[in-house]
C-alpha angles and dihedrals in degrees: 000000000000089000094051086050081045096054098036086063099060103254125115105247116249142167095264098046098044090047092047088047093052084052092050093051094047097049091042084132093061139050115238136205111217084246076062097056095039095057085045086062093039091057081054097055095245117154103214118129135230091257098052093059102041078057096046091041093057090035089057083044096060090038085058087236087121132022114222117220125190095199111192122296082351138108118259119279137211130208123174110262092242087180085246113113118222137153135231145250115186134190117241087201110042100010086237103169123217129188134214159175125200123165101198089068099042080058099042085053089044092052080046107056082041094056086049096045105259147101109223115236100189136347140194120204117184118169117204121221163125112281112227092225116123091215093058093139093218092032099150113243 
């Protein structure tokens, strides 16, 4: 399965990407730094290099396989492009990342662009904030 999204793609299937890919799949629920993805693949015993995923990683950008995110005072992030659209809370303290999908606001945004005179073609919504969990590593006193 993972060859045939690879190809499709456009991209020749090879060892790293289908390894990153696997990574990517397995980890959907979170958002990774290509350091992320290259210790997962240390703690396989693949032997890929930090090099070679920053490049697949941009490479599966630009194929629309992934979807890069530079979240406030963070490094950038990758998810898979599932084709679903969603927005994002994330955490000032611990960087913790949230998705989600409200369609009050996706039809508040749409009355918006009309009122101002355009359709809007693509968005991106991220909400900055303190997480409530207790166990927030840098949660301030």
């Amino acid at each position: 399965m993972d060859q045939q999204i690879i190809r499709k793609a456009g991209l020749k299937v090879t060892l790293p990407r289908m390894k990153i890919l696997e990574i990517l799949e397995e980890n959907a629920e979170h958002h990774m730094t290509a350091e992320d993805v290259y210790k997962e693949l240390l703690a396989r015993d693949e032997e890929i290099g930090l090099a070679t995923v920053y490049r697949v990683l941009t490479q599966f950008e630009a194929a629309g396989l992934a979807e890069r995110h530079h979240f406030e005072g963070g490094q950038a992030v990758f998810e898979l492009n599932r084709g679903e659209h969603h927005d994002h809370i994330v955490c000032l303290n611990c960087g913790k990342v949230e998705e989600f999908v409200d369609e009050t606001i996706e039809k508040c945004q749409a009355k918006i662009a009309r009122k101002h005179g355009f359709n809007i073609a693509d968005h991106s919504l991220t909400l900055y904030g303190e997480c409530t969990d207790p166990k927030c590593p840098n949660r301030p006193d």
